[in-house]
N, C-alpha and C positions, 0 to 999 in steps of 0.2 A: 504494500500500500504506500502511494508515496504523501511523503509529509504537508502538512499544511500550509498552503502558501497564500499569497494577495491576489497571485496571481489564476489562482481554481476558485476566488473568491468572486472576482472581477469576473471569473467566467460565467458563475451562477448565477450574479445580476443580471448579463447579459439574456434572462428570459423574461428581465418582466420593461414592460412597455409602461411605456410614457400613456399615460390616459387617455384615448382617442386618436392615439396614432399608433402606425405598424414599426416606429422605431422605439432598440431599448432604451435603457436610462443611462448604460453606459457610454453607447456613441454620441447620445446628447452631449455626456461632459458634464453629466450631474454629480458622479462619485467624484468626491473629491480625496477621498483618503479610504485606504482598506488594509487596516493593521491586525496581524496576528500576534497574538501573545498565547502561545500554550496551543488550547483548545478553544481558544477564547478570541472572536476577531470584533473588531473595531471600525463598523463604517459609518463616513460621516459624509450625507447627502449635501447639497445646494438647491432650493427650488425659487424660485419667481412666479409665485402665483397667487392668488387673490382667494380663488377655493380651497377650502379645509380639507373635502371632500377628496382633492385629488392627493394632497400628502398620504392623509389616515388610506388611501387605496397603494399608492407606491411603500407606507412601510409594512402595510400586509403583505403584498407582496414581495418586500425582500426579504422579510422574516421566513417568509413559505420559502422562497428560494433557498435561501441559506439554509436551512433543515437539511434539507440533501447534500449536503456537501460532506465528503467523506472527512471523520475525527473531529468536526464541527462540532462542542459539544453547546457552547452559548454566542448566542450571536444579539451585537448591539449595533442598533440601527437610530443614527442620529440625524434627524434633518435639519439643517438649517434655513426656515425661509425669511426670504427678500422680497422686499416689495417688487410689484411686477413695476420694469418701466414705465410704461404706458400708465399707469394709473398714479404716478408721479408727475407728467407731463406729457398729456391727452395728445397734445398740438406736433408732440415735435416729430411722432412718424410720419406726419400728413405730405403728400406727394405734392410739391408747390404749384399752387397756378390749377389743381384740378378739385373739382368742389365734394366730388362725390366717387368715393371707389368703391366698384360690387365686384366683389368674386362670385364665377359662376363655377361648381364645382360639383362632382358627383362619386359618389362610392367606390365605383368600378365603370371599366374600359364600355365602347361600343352602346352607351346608351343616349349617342346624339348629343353629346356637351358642347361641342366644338359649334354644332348646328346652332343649335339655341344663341349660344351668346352670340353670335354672328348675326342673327337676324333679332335678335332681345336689341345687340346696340345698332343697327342698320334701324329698328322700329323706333329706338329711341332718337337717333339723327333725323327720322321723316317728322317725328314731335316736334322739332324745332331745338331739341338740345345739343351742342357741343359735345360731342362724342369721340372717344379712343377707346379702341380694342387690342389690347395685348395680349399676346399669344404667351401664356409662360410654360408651356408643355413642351420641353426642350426635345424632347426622344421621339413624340410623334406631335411635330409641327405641322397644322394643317390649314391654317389664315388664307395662308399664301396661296393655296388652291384653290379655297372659298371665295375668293376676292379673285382671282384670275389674274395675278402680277406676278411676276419673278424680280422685279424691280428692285435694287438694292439701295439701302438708306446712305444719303451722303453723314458728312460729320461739319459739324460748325468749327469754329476757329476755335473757340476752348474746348475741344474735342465731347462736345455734347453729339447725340445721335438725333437727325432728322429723322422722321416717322415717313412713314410713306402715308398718300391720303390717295383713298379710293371712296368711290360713293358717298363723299362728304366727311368719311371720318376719318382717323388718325391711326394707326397700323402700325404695327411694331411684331416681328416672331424671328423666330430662330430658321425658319424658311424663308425669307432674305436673303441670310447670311451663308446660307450652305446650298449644295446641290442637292437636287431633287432625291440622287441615290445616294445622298452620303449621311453614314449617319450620324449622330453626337453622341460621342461615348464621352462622358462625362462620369466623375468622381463627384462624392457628395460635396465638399468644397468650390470645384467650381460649376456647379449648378447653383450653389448658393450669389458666389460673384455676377452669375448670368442673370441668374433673377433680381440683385437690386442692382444691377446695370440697366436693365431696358426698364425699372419700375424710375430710378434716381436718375438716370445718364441722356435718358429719350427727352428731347424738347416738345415736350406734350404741349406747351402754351397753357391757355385756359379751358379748362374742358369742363365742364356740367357733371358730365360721368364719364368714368373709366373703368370700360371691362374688363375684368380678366379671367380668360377663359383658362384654367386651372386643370394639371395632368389627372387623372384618374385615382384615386386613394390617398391614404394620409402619411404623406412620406417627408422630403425636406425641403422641396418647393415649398408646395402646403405652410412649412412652419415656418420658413422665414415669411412668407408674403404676413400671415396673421402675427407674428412678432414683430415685425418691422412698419408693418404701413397701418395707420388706423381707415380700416375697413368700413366703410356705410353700412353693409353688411353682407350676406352672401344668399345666392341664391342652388339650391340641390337639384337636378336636374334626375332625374330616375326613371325609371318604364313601369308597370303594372305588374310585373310576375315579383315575387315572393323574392328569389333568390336574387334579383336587384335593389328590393327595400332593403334587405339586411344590409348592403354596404351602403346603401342611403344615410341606413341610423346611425352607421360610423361613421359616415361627414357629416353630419350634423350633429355626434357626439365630438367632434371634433373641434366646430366652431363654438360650443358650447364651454367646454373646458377652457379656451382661449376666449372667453369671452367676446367672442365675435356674434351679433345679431343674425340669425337666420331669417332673411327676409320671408321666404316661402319657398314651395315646390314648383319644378315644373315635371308634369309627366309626360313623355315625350313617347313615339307611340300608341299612344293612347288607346286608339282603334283604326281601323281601316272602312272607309267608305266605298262600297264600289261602285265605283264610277256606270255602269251597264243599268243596276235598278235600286241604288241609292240603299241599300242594306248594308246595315251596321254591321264588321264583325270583330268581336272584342279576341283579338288573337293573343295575345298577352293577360288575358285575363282583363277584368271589370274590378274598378274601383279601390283599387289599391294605391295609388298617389290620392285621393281623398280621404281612407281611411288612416293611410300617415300622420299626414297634413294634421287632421284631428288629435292622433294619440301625442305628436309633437307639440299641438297647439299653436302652428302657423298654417299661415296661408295657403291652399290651393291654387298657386296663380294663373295657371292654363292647363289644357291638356290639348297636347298637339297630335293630331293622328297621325299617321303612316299614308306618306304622299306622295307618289310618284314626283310630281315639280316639285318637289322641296326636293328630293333628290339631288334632282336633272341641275337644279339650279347651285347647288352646293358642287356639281362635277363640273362645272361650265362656267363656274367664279365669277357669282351675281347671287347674292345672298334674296331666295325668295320674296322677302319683304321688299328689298329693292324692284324687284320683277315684275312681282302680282302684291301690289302694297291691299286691294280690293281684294284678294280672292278668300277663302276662307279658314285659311292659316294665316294668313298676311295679316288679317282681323284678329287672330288668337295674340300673335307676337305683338301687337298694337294696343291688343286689351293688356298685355300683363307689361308692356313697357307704361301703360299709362298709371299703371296700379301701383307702379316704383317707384315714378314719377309723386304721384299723388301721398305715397306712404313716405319718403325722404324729405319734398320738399316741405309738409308738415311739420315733419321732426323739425328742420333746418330754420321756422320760423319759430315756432314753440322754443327752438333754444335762445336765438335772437331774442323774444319777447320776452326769456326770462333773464 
């Protein structure tokens, strides 16, 4: 049996996660010290956060972890927390010059996130708002398709990054920068640098809102955008079947732990119309993004169904709302941009008038 170290101790934390994300505590950088004495080890946490809730969960679970560690006979688990930044100085992650940031974000791959927010800020620029859409899905960047450009951003004189502007709004992705078959192999470090490059570095101007359409699950995009930038808040994008709400409820247990606002759902798929004699058919299942909505206690904002021209329009780079702003999807992304519209700039005078 080999002897007791820091370092079979560090291995053992390495199974418990960070509360709403799929990373542990140790690649966060939360362990700050792991001292063995005897049979006796010594570890002393660092957290930033605001809920009690998530500590009393991280020392249950390191207490459980550490149990299994072979000669382990008492294990002492010490957290120290810190006030979270943000709740020291509200103002200072705000992105300068842009009034309002929504993250558009969802559980898992393949349930139309990229589509939504593309036509959510395409419906919000037809409203009359100042709009930017950033791409921050480094791995599978898709904007640049949606939007029909291969156009590369120039750089200003203090090496800020010009966006590209299509259909009225302001564009920023990692498909710019690279070729269609190349891909970004990226370390978690610099995915972090990428992401507050094009959030800090991009000459956004003045913008109303800025989307960001956000990679699939809760990894370290995810955590820098919600540590770093004060979020308006975020919107979950998910489908009707069962095995897509579960990873629903872990981005939105996600933005909950970070205290980020869940504005509402979108559920995307929804149903299929056919087009020959107008019959509904719910291929995904019935009402599962409103039964969410409900157990979470937010918004229902749309349900978009399964549309051939939302498609067509998404493979031919002209975001459907651009296309068929009348048709009747164009109408759903119009209703739930107006509903953001209507639930933000509310906030935004209520806080002015207080």
């Amino acid at each position: 049996m080999s002897q007791l170290n820091s370092e079979m101790v560090r291995e053992a934390l390495r199974s418990v996660k960070y509360p709403g994300f799929s990373r542990d505590i140790v690649s966060f950088g939360l362990v700050e010290s792991a001292e063995v004495r005897g049979d006796e080890v010594f570890v002393k946490l660092s957290l930033a956060v605001a809920d009690p809730k998530v500590s009393q969960q991280i020392h249950r679970e390191c207490m459980t972890a550490l149990a299994s560690v072979p000669g382990l006979r008492t294990p002492h688990v010490l957290i120290d927390l810190k006030k979270p930044p943000a709740a020291a100085s509200p103002g200072a992650t705000k992105i300068e010059g842009v009034k309002h940031v929504i993250a558009v974000a969802s559980g898992k791959g393949g349930v139309g996130k990229s589509t939504v927010a593309s036509n959510l800020a395409q419906a919000l620029s037809l409203g009359g708002a100042r709009t930017g859409l950033c791409d921050c899905d480094f791995y599978g960047p898709s904007i640049a398709l949606m939007f029909g450009t291969t156009e590369q951003p120039c750089a200003t004189e203090d090496n800020r990054i010009v966006p590209i502007e299509r259909y009225g709004l302001k564009l920023m992705s990692m498909g710019f920068l690279t070729d269609a078959d190349t891909p970004a192999v990226l370390r978690g470090p610099m995915v972090t640098r990428y992401t507050q490059q094009f959030l800090r570095q991009v000459e956004w101007g003045e913008l109303d809102y800025l989307i960001l359409d956000l990679p699939p699950g809760t990894g370290d995009i995810q955590l820098t955008v919600v540590q770093t930038v004060a979020l308006a808040g975020a919107v979950v994008v998910t489908t009707p079947q069962e095995v897509a709400l579960i990873d629903a409820r872990k981005a939105v247990a996600m933005f909950h732990k970070t205290n980020v606002r869940v504005l509402g759902i979108v559920e995307n798929m929804s149903y299929f119309l056919c087009p020959g004699d107008g019959v509904r058919y719910d291929i995904f299942g019935r009402g599962g993004g409103q039964r969410e909505a409900d157990r979470l206690g937010v918004p229902l904002l749309g349900e978009i169904p399964i549309d051939m021209a939302t498609r067509e329009a998404g493979d031919t780079g002209m975001p459907l709302v651009a296309r068929a702003q009348e048709s009747a999807v164009g109408q759903e992304f119009m209703k739930i941009a107006g509903a953001l519209r209507s639930e933000l700039d509310g906030v935004s005078a209520e806080r002015s008038a207080t």
